[in-house]
C-alpha positions as a LaTeX table, in Angstrom:
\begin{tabular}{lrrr}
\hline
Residue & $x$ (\AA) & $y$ (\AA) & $z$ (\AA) \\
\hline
Unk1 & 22.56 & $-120.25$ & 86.47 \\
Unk2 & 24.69 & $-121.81$ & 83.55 \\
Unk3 & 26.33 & $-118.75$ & 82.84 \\
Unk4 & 27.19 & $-117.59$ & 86.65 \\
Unk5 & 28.79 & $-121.38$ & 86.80 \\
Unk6 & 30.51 & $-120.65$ & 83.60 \\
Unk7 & 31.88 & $-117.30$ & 85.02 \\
Unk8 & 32.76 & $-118.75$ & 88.42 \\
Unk9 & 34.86 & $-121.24$ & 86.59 \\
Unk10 & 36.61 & $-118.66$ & 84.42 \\
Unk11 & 37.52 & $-116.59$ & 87.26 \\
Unk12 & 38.77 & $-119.62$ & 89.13 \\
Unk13 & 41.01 & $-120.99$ & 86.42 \\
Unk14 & 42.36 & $-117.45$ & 85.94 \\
Unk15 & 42.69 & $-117.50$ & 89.40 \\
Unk16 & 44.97 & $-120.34$ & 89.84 \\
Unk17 & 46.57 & $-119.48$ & 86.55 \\
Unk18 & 47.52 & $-116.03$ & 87.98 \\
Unk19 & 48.54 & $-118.14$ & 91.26 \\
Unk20 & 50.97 & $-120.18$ & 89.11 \\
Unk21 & 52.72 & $-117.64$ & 87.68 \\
Unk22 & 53.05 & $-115.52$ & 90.53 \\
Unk23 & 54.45 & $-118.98$ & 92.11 \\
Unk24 & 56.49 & $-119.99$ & 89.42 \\
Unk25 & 57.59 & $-116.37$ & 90.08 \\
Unk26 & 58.77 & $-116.35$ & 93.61 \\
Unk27 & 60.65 & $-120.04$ & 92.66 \\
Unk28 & 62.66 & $-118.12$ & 89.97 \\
Unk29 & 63.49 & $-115.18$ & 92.02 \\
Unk30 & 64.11 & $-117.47$ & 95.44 \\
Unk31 & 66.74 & $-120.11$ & 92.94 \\
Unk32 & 68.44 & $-116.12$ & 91.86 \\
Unk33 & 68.94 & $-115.28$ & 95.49 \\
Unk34 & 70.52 & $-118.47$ & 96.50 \\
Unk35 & 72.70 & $-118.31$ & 93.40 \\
Unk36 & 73.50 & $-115.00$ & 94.58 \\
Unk37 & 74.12 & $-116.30$ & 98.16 \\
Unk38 & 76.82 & $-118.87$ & 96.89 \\
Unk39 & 78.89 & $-116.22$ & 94.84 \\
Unk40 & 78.53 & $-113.95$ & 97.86 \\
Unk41 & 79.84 & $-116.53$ & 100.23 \\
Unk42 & 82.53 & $-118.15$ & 97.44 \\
Unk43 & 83.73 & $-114.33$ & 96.98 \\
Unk44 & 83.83 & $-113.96$ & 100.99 \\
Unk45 & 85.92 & $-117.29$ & 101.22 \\
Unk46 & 88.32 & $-115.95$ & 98.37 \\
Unk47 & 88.62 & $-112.78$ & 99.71 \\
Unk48 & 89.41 & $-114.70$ & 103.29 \\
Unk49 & 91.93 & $-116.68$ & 101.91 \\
Unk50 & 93.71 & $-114.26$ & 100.19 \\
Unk51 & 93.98 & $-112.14$ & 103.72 \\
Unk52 & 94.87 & $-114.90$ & 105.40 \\
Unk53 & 97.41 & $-115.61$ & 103.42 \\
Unk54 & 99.09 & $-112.49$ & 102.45 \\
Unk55 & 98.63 & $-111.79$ & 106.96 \\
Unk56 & 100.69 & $-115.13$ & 107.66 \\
Unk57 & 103.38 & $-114.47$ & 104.87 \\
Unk58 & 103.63 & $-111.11$ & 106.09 \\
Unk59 & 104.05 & $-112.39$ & 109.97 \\
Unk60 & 105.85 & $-115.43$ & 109.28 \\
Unk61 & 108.46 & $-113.28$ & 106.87 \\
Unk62 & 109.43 & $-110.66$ & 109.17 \\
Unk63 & 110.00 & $-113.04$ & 111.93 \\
Unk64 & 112.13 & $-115.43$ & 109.86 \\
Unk65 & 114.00 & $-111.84$ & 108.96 \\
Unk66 & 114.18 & $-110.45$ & 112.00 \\
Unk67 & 114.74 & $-112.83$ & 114.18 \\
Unk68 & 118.29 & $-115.34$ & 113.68 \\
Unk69 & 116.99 & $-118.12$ & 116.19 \\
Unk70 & 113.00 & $-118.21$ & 114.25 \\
Unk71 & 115.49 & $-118.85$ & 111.03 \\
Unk72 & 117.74 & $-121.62$ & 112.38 \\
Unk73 & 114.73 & $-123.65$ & 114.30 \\
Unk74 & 113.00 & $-123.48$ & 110.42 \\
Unk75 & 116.03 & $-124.55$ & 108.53 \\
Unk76 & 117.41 & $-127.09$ & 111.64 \\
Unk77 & 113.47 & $-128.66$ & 111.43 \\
Unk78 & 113.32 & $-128.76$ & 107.74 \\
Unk79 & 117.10 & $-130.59$ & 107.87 \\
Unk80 & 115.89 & $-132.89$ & 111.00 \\
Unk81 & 112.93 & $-134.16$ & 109.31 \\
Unk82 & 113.65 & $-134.29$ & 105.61 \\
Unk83 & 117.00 & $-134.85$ & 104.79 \\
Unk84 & 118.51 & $-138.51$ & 105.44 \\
Unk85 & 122.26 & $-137.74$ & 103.57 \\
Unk86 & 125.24 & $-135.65$ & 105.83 \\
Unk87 & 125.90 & $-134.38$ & 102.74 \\
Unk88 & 123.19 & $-131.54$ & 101.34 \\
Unk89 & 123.47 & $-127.37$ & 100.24 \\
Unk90 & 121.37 & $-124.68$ & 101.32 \\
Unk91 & 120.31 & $-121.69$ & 99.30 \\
Unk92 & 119.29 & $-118.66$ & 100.65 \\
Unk93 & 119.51 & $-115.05$ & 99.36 \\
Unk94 & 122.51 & $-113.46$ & 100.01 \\
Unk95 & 121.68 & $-111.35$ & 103.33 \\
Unk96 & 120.97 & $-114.49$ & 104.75 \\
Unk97 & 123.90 & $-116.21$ & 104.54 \\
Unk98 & 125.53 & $-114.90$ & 107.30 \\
Unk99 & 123.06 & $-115.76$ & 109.62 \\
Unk100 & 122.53 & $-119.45$ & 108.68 \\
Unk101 & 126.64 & $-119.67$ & 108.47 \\
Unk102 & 126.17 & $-118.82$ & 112.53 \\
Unk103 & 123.81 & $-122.48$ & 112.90 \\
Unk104 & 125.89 & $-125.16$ & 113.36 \\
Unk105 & 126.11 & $-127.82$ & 110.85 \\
Unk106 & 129.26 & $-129.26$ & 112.15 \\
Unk107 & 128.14 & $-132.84$ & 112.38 \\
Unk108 & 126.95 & $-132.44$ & 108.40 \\
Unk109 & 129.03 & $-131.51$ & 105.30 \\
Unk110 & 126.30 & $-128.69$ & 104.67 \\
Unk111 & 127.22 & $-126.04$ & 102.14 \\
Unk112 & 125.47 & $-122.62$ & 102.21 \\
Unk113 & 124.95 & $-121.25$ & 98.47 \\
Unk114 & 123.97 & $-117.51$ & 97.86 \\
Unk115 & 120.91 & $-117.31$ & 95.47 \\
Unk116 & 120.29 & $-114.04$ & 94.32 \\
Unk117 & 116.56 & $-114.83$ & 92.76 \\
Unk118 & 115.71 & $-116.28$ & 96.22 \\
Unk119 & 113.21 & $-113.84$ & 98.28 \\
Unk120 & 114.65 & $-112.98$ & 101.90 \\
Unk121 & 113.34 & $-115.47$ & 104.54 \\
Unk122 & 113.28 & $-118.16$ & 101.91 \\
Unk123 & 115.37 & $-121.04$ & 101.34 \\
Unk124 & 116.04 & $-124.44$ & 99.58 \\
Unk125 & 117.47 & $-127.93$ & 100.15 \\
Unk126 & 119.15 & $-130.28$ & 97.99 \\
Unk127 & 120.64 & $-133.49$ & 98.49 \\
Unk128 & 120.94 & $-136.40$ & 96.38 \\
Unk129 & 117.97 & $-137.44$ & 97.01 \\
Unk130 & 115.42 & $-134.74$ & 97.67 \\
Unk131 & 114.71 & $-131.03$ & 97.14 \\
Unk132 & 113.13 & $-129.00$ & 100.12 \\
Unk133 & 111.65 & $-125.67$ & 99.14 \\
Unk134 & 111.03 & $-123.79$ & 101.59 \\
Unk135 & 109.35 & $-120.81$ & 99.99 \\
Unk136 & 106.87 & $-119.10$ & 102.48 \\
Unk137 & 104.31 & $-118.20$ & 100.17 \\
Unk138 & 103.62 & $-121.41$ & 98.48 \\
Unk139 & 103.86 & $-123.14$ & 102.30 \\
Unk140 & 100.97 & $-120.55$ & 103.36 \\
Unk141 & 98.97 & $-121.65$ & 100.29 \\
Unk142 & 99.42 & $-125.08$ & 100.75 \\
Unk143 & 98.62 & $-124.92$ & 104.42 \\
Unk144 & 95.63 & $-122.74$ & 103.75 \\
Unk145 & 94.49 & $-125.19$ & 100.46 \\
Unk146 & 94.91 & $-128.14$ & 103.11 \\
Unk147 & 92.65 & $-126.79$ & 105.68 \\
Unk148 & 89.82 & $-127.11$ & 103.45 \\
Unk149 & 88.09 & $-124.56$ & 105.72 \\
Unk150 & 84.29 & $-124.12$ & 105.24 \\
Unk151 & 83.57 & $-121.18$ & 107.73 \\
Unk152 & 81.31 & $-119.54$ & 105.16 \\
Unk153 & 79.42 & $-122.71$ & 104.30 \\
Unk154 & 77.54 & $-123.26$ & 107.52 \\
Unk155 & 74.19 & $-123.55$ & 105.78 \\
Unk156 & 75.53 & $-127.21$ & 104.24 \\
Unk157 & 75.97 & $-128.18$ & 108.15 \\
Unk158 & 72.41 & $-126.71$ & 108.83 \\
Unk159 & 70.55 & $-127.97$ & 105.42 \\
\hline
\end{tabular}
């Protein structure tokens, strides 16, 4: 009777020895897969960004291009609200300049300056006092970077 006893316990601590490994098991492989599940979801919110962005600068740059009035309601908005002096210059790539010499600046001593290194639908401010840039891409970036959108992280709602 000794002995069975004896062999009952052996095959119950090899039991739950067995049990703990096959548990400490499943723990290693379930802490892989929700490693796995962040990079998949950080990758999917990269890959999100980067189409959102490049979709906006696309849209936003063709209208500023092909459309005079989208150009002057940017430039009149970013003059309205940011620059306090009558006295400022605007640089814009060349093929631009005739469109923004058709906005009237009359009541401001604006001068237009060609910039050959500036991308078409971009532009830039200066007055004594500040510098607007008003490069599409980095606006995107900084509008996206802002939003601090967590679409893909719905399971830190949830958990």
């Amino acid at each position: 009777e000794d002995g069975y006893k004896q062999g009952e316990q052996k095959a119950s601590l090899q039991v739950k020895q067995d049990a703990n490994l096959i548990i400490g098991n499943v723990d290693e492989i379930l802490s892989e897969l929700s490693q796995l599940k962040k990079n998949v979801l950080e990758s999917a919110q990269e890959n999100f960004y980067e189409i959102s962005q490049a979709i906006a600068e696309s849209l936003i740059g063709r209208e500023l291009r092909l459309d005079e009035k989208a150009f002057h309601k940017v430039i009149s908005k970013a003059i309205q609200d940011s620059v306090d002096e009558d006295q400022f210059t605007i640089f814009v790539h060349p093929d631009f300049v005739a469109k923004l010499e058709k906005l009237d600046l009359s009541t401001k001593n604006a001068k237009i300056q060609k910039d050959e290194n500036m991308e078409l639908g971009n532009f830039r401010i200066e007055s004594s006092n500040n510098v607007i840039d008003g490069n599409i891409r980095k606006i995107i970036s900084d509008l996206l970077q802002e939003a601090d959108m967590e679409l893909f992280e719905s399971d830190k709602i949830a958990g």
